[in-house]
C-alpha positions in Angstrom: -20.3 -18.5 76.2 -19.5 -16.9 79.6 -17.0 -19.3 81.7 -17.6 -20.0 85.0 -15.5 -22.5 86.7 -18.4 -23.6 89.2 -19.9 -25.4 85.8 -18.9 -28.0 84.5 -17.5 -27.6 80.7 -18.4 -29.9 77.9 -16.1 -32.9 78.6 -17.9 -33.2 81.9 -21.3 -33.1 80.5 -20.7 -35.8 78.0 -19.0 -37.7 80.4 -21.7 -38.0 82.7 -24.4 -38.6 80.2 -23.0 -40.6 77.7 -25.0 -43.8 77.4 -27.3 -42.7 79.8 -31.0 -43.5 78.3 -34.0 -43.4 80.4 -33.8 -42.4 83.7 -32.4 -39.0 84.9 -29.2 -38.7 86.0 -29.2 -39.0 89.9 -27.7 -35.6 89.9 -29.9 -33.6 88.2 -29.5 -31.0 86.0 -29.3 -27.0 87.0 -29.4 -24.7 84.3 -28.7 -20.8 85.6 -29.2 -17.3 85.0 -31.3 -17.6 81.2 -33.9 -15.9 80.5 -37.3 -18.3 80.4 -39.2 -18.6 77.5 -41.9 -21.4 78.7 -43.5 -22.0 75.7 -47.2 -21.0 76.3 -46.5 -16.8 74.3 -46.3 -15.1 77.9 -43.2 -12.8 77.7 -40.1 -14.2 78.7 -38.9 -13.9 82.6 -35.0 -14.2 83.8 -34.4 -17.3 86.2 -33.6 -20.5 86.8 -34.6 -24.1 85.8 -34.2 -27.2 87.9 -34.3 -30.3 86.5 -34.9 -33.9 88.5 -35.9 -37.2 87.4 -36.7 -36.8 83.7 -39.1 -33.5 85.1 -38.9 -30.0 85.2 -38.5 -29.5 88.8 -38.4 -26.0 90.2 -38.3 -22.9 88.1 -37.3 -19.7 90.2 -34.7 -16.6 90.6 -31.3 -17.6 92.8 -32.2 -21.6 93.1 -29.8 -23.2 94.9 -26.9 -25.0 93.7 -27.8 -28.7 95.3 -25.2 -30.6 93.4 -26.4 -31.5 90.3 -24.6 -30.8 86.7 -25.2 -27.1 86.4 -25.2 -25.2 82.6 -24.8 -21.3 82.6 -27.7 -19.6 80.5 -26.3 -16.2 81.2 -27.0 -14.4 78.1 -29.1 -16.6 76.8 -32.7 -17.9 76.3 -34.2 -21.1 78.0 -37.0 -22.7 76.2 -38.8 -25.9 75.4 -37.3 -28.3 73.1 -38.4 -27.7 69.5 -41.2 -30.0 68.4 -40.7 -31.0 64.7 -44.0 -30.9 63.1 -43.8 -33.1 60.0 -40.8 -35.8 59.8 -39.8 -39.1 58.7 -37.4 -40.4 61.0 -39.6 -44.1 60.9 -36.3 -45.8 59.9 -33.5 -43.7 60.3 -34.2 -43.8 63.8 -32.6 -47.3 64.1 -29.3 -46.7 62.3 -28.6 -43.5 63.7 -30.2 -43.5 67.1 -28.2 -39.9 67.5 -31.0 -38.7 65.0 -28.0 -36.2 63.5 -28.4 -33.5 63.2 -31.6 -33.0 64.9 -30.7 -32.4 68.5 -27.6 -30.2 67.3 -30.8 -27.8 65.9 -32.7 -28.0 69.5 -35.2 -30.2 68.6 -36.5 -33.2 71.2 -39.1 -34.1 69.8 -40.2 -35.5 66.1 -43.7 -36.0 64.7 -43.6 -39.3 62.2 -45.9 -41.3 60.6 -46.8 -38.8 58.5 -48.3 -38.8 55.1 -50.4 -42.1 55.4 -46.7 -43.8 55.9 -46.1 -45.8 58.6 -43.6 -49.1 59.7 -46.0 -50.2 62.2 -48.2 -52.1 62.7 -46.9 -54.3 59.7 -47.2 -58.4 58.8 -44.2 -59.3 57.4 -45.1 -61.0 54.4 -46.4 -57.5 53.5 -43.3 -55.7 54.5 -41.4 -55.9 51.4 -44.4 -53.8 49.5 -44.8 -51.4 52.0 -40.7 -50.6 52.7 -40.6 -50.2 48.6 -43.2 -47.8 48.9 -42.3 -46.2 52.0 -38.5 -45.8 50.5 -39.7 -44.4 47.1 -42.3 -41.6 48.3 -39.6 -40.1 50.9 -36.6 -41.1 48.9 -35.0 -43.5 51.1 -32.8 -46.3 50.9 -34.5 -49.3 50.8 -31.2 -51.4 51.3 -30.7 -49.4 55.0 -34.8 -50.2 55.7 -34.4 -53.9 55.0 -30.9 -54.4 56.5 -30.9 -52.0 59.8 -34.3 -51.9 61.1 -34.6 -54.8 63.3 -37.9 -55.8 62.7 -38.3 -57.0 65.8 -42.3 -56.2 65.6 -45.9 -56.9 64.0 -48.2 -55.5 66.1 -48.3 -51.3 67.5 -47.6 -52.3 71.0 -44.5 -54.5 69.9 -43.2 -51.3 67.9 -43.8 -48.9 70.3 -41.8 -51.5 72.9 -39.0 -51.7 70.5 -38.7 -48.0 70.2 -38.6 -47.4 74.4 -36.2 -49.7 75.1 -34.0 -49.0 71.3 -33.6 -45.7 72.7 -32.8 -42.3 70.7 -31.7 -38.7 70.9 -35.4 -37.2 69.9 -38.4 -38.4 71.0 -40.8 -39.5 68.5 -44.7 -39.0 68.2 -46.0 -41.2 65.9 -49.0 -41.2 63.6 -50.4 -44.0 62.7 -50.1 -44.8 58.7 -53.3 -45.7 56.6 -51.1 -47.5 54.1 -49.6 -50.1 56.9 -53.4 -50.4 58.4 -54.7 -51.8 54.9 -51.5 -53.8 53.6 -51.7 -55.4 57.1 -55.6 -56.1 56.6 -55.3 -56.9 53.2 -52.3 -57.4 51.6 -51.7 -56.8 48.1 -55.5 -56.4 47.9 -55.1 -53.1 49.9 -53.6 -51.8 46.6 -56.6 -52.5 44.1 -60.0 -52.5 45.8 -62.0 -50.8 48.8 -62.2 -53.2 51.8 -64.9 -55.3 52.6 -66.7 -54.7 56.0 -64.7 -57.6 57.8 -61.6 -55.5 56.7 -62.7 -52.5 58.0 -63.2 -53.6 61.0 -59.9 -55.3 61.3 -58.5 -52.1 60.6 -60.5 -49.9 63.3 -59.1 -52.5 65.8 -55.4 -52.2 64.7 -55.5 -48.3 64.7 -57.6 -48.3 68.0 -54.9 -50.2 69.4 -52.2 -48.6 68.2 -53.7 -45.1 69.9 -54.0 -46.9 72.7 -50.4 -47.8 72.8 -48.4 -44.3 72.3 -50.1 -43.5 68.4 -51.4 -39.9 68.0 -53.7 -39.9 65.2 -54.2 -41.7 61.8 -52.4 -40.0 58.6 -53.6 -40.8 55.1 -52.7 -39.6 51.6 -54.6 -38.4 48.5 -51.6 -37.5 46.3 -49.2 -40.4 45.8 -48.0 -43.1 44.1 -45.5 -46.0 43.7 -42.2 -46.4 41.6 -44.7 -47.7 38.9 -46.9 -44.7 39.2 -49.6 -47.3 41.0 -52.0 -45.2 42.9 -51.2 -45.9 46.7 -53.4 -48.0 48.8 -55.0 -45.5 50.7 -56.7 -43.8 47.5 -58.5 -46.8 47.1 -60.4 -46.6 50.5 -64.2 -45.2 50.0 -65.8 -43.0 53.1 -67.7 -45.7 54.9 -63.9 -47.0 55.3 -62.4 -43.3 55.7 -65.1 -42.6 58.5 -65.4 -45.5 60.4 -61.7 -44.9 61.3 -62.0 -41.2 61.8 -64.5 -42.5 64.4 -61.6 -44.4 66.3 -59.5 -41.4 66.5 -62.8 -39.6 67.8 -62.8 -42.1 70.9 -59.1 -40.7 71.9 -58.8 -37.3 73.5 -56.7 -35.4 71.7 -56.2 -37.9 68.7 -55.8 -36.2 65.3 -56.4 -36.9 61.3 -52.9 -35.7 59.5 -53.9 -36.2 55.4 -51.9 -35.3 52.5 -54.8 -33.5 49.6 -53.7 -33.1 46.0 -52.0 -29.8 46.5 -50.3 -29.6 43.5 -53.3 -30.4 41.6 -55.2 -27.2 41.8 -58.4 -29.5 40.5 -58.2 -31.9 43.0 -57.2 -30.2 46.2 -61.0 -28.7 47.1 -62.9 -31.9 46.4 -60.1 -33.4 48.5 -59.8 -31.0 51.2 -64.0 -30.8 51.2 -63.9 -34.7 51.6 -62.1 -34.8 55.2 -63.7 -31.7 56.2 -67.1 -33.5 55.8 -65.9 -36.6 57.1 -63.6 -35.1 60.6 -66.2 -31.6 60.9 -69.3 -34.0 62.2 -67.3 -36.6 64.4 -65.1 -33.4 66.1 -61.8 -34.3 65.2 -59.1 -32.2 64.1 -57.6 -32.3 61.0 -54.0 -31.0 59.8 -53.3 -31.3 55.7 -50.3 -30.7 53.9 -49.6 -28.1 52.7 -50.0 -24.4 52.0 -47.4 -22.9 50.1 -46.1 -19.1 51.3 -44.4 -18.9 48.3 -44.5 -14.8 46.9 -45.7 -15.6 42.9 -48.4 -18.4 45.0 -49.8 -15.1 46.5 -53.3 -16.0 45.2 -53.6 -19.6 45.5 -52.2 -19.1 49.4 -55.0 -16.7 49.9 -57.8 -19.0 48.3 -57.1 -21.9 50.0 -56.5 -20.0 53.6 -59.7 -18.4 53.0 -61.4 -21.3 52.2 -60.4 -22.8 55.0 -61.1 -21.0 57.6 -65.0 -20.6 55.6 -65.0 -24.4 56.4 -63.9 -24.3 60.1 -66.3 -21.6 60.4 -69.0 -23.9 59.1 -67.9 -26.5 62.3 -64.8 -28.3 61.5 -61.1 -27.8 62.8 -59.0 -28.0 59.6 -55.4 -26.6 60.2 -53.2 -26.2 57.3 -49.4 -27.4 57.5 -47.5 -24.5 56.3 -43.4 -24.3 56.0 -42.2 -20.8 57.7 -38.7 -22.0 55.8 -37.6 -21.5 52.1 -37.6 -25.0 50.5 -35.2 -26.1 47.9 -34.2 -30.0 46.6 -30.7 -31.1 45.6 -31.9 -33.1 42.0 -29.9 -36.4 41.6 -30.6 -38.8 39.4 -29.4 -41.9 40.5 -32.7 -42.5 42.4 -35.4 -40.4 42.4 -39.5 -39.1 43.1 -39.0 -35.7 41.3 -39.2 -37.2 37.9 -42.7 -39.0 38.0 -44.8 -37.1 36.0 -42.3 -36.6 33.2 -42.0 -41.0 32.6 -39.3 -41.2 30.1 -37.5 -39.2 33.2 -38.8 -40.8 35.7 -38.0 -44.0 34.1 -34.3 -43.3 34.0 -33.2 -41.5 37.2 -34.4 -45.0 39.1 -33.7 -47.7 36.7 -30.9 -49.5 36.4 -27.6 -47.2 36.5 -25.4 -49.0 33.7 -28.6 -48.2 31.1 -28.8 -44.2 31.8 -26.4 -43.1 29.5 -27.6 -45.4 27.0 -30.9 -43.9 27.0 -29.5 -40.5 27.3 -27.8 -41.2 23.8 -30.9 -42.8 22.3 -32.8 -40.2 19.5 -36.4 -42.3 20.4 -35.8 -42.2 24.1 -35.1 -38.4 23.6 -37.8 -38.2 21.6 -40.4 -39.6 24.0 -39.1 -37.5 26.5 -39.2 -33.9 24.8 -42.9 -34.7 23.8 -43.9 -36.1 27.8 -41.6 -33.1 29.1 -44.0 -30.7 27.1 -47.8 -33.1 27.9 -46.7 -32.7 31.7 -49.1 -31.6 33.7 -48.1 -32.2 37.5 -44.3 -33.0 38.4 -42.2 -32.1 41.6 -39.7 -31.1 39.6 -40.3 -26.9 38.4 -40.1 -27.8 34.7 -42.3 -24.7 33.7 -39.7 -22.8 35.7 -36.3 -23.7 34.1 -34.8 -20.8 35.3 -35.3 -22.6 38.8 -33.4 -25.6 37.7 -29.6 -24.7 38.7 -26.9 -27.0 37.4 -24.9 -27.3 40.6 -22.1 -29.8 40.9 -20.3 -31.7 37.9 -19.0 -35.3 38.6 -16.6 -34.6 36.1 -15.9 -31.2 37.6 -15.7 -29.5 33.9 -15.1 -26.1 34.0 -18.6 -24.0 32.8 -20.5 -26.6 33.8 -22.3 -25.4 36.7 -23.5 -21.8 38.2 -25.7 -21.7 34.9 -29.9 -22.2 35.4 -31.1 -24.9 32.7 -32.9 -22.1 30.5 -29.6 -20.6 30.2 -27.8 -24.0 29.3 -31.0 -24.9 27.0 -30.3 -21.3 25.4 -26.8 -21.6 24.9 -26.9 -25.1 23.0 -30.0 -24.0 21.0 -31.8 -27.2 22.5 -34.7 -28.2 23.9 -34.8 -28.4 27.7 -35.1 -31.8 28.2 -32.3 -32.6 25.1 -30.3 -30.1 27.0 -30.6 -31.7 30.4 -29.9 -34.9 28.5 -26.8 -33.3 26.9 -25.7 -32.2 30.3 -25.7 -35.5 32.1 -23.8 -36.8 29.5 -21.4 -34.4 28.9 -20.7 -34.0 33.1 -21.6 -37.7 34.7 -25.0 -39.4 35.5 -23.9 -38.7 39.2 -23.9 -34.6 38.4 -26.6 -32.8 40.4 -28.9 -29.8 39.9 -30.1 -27.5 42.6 -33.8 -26.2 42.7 -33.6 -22.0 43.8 -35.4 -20.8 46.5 -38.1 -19.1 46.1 -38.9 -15.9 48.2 -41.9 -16.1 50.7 -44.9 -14.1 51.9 -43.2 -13.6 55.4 -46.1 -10.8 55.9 -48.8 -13.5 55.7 -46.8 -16.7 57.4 -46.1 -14.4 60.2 -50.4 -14.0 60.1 -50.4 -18.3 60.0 -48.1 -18.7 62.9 -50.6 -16.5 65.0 -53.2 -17.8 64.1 -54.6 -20.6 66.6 -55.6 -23.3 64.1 -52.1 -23.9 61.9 -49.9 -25.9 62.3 -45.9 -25.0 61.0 -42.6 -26.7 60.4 -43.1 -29.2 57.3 -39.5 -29.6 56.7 -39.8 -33.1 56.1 -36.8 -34.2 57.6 -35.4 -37.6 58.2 -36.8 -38.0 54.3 -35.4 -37.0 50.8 -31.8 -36.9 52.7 -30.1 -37.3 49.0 -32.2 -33.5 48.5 -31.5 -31.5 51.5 -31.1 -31.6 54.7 -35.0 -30.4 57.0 -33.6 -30.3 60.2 -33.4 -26.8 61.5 -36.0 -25.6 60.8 -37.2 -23.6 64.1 -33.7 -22.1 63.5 -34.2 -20.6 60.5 -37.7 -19.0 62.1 -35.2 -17.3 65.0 -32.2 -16.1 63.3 -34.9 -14.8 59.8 -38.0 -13.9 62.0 -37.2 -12.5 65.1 -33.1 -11.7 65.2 -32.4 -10.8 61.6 -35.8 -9.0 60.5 -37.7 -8.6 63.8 -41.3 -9.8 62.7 -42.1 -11.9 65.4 -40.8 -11.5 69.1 -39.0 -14.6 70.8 -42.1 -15.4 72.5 -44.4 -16.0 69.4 -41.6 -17.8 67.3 -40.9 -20.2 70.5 -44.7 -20.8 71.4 -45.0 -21.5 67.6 -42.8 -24.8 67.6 -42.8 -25.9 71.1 -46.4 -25.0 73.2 -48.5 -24.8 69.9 -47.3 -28.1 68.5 -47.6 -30.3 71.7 -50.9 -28.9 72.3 -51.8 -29.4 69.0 -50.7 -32.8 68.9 -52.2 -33.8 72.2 -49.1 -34.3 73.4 -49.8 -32.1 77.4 -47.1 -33.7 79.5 -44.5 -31.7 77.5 -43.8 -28.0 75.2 -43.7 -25.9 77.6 -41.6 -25.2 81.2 -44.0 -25.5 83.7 -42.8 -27.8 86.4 -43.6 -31.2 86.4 -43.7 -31.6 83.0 -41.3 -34.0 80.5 -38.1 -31.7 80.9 -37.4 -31.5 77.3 -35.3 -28.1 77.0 -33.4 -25.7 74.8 -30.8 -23.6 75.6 -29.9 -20.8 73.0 -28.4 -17.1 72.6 -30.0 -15.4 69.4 -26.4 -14.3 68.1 -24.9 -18.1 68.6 -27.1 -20.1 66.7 -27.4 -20.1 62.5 -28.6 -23.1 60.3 -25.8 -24.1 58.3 -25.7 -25.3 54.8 -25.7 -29.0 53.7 -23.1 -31.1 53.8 -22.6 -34.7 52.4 -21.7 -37.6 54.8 -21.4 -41.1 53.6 -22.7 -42.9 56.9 -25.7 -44.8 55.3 -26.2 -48.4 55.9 -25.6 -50.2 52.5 -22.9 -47.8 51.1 -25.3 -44.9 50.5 -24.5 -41.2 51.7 -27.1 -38.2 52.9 -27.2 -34.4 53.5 -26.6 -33.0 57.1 -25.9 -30.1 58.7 -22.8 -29.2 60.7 -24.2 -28.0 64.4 -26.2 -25.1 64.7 -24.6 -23.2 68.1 -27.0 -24.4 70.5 -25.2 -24.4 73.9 -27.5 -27.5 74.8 -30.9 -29.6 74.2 -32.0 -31.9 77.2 -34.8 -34.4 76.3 -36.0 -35.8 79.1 -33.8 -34.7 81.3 -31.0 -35.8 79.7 -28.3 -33.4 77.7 -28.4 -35.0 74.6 -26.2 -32.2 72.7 -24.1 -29.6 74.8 -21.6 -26.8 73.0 -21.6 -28.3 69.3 -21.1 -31.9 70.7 -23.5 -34.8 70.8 -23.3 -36.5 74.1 -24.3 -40.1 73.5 -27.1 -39.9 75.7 -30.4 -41.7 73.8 -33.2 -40.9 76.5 -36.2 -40.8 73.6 -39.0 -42.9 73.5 -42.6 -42.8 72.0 -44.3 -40.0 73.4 -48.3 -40.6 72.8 -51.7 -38.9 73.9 -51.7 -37.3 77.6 -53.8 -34.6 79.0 -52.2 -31.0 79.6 
């Protein structure tokens, strides 16, 4: 980075914010000589950005220095904070307020709630079934949930209290889960039966508060289940329940549905899909699902469902598919895990009780069972009809030709089947060995057409969850250094307005996502050649003893939220100016 001894370096930065949460420094902020990228696709100007109370203040060429903290940008581009898309910070919030390594990736802003999963608004006599739930579908510690979340709320306007004054690096907009609406209503009836009327109504109430009170919308899910392979609550709800609550979200400008359909199920996802389209299309609310997959060899599946969609939004409704611009991969352990489910005997072992697993591992019925439910399986997260995919990564035991082989290869070798060879493996190497899933090359031609287009919606790196798979932050980093510096398919202007003015408008989220002034200054400051998403690394920082994947820092030179530098040259600063960021007119 340029040095120029009129700004102040990195010590002084996290000096002067560090601890500082909600209001803007008195001094201000004065970032100099970058070239603007404002976040709305117009091409990118050279000038300067003044920063004063928490809003974007001035934004001109030559402003004067009036004493505030002052950040060179020579050299490098000046944007709006990264908007994450499709998260799961709803706990991990709490026992790492710094939201690592988020803010060291540019990113001020989180989406959560998603995927029908929320810890709000929540009774606590039902809390214990919804956190187990909540901790299996985005493999999650349930030990750190029950433990380092205060709890300190019931209600949505009690939670969305606790999160302003809690304070974190990111801000956070927050969906508003399907599964807490009914376990509150209902309790452990939520899990079994549609509601009566008196329950939907008690519902429509809650999530008509909770929008009210900083929520953005109401996610729901068609696809999961619990530990015991229970069909979640939310599959249980009929279309008089589905569409009296769509009908809420109607009544608040800007509100959308976010819904998870059965995309793995190729049988299920159009009767799914068709289902909200019918139900959001005639009450004019916007819909995003989860998700399209860009993969290359899901070439004709991507271009089915794309087309379908946009034959349904032609038809009246505003479906926008959430669509990952980022190769995906998973880390496979198996001392906990979702991957498993549809393969029980599997399943059954990576989250049962860890001084039985080699036992069964041993056992010729056990092995048995799972060879014949290993071949039966028709839906799993883990690419069991791919074993080529399936890459034996680390050994506990660290025995020497252990790893760097694919699970076809091992299976070969040993003249096994795959699951008897997996089995084999584990033994042979530690029940705490890992695999590693390959990536799997994308369509970059066709997600380059979906971040254009005006009804998508990218990002779904699902970060904040699976943290014993991968790491998700980073992912607008991976769409500059791949898409624009590396293989020049999108200009800076597309790839910014893509994660930053397309998501908050999206969202209904107006008072921020782009540099206009007075607007949130949330802001990213970034040269092309500095930044690169790192690989995963292990930490063991996890309330109860348990460890997750991060990433060292990206190269940002800094990421303000709210005014505030929250990360500045590599370094976090302490600051924790986030809060929940709800519905607000552009």
């Amino acid at each position: 980075m340029p040095v120029d001894p009129a700004v102040l370096d990195t010590a002084d930065i996290i000096a002067e914010f560090v601890g500082d949460r909600m209001d803007s420094s008195a001094r201000g902020l004065l970032i100099r000589g970058g070239v603007v990228v404002d976040g709305t696709g117009a091409s990118a100007v050279t000038a300067d950005l003044r920063v004063r109370h928490g809003l974007i203040a001035e934004i001109g060429v030559g402003l004067a220095d009036d004493g505030e903290l002052s950040i060179d940008a020579s050299g490098a581009y000046v944007t709006p904070g990264f908007i994450e898309s499709h998260t799961h910070f709803d706990g991990s919030m709490w026992w790492d307020p710094s939201c690592d390594p988020m803010p060291a990736y540019g990113t001020t802003t989180a989406v959560i709630g998603n995927c029908g999963l929320t810890v709000a608004p929540l009774r606590a006599e039902a809390r214990a079934s919804m956190l187990e739930l909540f901790c299996f579908i985005e493999d999650l510690p349930l030990h750190a949930f029950t433990h380092a979340v205060p709890w300190s709320w019931e209600t949505w306007p009690e939670y969305q209290q606790a999160i302003d004054s809690h304070g974190a690096a990111i801000n956070t907009a927050v969906f508003v889960g399907h599964q807490a609406l009914r376990t509150h209503v209902m309790g452990e009836d939520a899990w079994v039966r549609t509601a009566t009327p008196v329950e939907v109504n008690a519902m429509c109430r809650l999530l008509d508060e909770a929008l009210s009170h900083g929520g953005i919308g109401l996610s729901t899910t068609f696809m999961d289940t619990d530990r015991s392979n229970r069909e979640v609550p939310s599959r249980k709800a009929d279309d008089i329940e589905l569409g009296r609550m769509i009908d809420v979200v109607a009544r608040h400008r800007g509100a959308t549905v976010q819904f998870v359909p059965r995309f793995m199920q190729p049988e299920h996802w159009q009767g799914d899909f068709d289902r909200m389209a019918s139900l959001c299309g005639p009450r004019g609310v916007r819909a995003n699902w989860g998700a399209l997959r860009c993969e290359q060899h899901r070439s004709d599946e991507l271009v089915e469902r794309w087309a379908h969609n946009r034959d349904v939004n032609a038809g009246g409704a505003a479906m926008a598919p959430l669509f990952s611009h980022a190769m995906s991969y998973v880390n496979l352990h198996f001392d906990r895990s979702i991957m498993w489910h549809g393969v029980l005997a599997w399943h059954e072992l990576a989250n049962g009780p860890d001084d039985q697993k080699e036992t069964l591992l041993s056992d010729p019925l056990w092995r048995a069972r799972a060879r014949a439910e290993w071949d039966a399986c028709t839906y799993t997260l883990a690419p069991i009809r791919t074993p080529e995919r399936l890459l034996l990564d680390h050994s506990a035991r660290e025995l020497p030709g252990q790893t760097g082989l694919s699970l076809l290869e091992y299976a070969t070798v040993r003249n096994q089947h795959l699951s008897d060879a997996l089995a084999s493996w584990l033994l042979d190497n530690g029940i705490g060995s890992s695999m590693r899933t390959a990536e799997m090359p994308l369509d970059e031609a066709a997600v380059c057409d979906l971040i254009r287009h005006p009804h998508t919606v990218t990002g779904g790196s699902d970060a904040g969850a699976h943290i014993q798979m991968f790491s998700g932050a980073g992912n607008a980093t991976y769409l500059l250094t791949r898409y624009v510096r590396d293989a020049g398919l999108l200009s800076i202007e597309e790839a910014v307005h893509a994660v930053t003015g397309k998501h908050a408008a999206y969202f209904g989220l107006g008072d921020r996502g782009v540099l206009e002034v007075g607007k949130a200054a949330d802001v990213t400051v970034f040269a092309l050649d500095e930044i690169e998403l790192h690989p995963d690394v292990r930490v063991d920082d996890v309330p109860g003893g348990s460890w997750r994947y991060t990433r060292p820092a990206g190269g940002y030179r800094a990421t303000i939220a709210n005014g505030h530098v929250t990360h500045v040259d590599g370094e976090p600063t302490g600051a924790r100016p986030g809060r929940m960021v709800g519905l607000s007119p552009a």
